[in-house]
N, C-alpha and C positions, 0 to 999 in steps of 0.2 A: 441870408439875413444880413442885414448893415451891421455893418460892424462897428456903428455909432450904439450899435443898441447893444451892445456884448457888456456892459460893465452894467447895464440893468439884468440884463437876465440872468448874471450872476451874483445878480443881488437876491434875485427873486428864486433860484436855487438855495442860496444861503439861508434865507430865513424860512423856506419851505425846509429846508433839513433841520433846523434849529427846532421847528414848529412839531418835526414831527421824532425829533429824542428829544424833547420833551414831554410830548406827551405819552409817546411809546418805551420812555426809558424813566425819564426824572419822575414823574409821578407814581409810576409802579413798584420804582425804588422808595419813593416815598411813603405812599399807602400798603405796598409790601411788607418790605424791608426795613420799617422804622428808618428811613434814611433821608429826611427832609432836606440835609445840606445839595441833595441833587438838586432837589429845583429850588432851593437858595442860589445856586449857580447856576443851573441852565435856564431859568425865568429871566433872571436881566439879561443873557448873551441875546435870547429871544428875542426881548422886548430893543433892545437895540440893534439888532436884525432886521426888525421891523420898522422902527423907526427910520433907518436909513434907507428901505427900500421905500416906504411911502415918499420920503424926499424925492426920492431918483422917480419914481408915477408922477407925483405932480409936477417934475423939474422936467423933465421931458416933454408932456402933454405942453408945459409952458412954451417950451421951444420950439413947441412943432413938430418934434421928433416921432411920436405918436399919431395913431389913428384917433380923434376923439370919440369914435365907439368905440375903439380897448379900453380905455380908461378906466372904464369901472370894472372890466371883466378882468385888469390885473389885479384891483383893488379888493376886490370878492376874492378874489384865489389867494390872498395871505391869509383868509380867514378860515380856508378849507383843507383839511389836512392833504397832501398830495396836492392839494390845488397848482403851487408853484410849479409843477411838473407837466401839468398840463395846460400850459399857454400858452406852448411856444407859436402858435398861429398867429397870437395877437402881438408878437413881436415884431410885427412886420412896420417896416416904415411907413407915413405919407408918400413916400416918392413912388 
């Protein structure tokens, strides 16, 4: 893999784990366990997870860094639980 792409795909690591003790942890504590401060806290880490790694999709694609067919297929996988884990193909450079 380029190792221009290594600070994306441990983007796209980080918010694939956020995404998924979230939904596998703060919500079951929540609707469990009466414990809503879980995803009081792990909803924004999430959503700022998120937001940073859409940055780093479109900041790449801009630069060139990307295939413009990954694009959308990294963008679909923040939105699938595990998806983040299964991309690593589309990490691959232009070069």
């Amino acid at each position: 893999m380029n190792p221009i792409l290594r600070p994306l795909r441990l983007a796209s690591f980080a918010e694939g784990a956020t995404l998924i003790a979230l939904l596998l942890v703060a919500v079951p504590l929540k609707r469990l366990a009466g414990l809503p401060e879980a995803v009081s806290v792990m909803g924004p880490i999430h959503g700022a997870a998120f937001l940073i790694y859409l940055a780093m999709v479109l900041s790449y694609s801009l630069k060139g860094h990307l295939r413009p067919v990954a694009v959308p297929g990294l963008l679909l996988a923040a939105f699938v639980p595990f998806g983040a884990f299964l991309v690593g193909p589309l990490f691959r450079s232009r070069s």
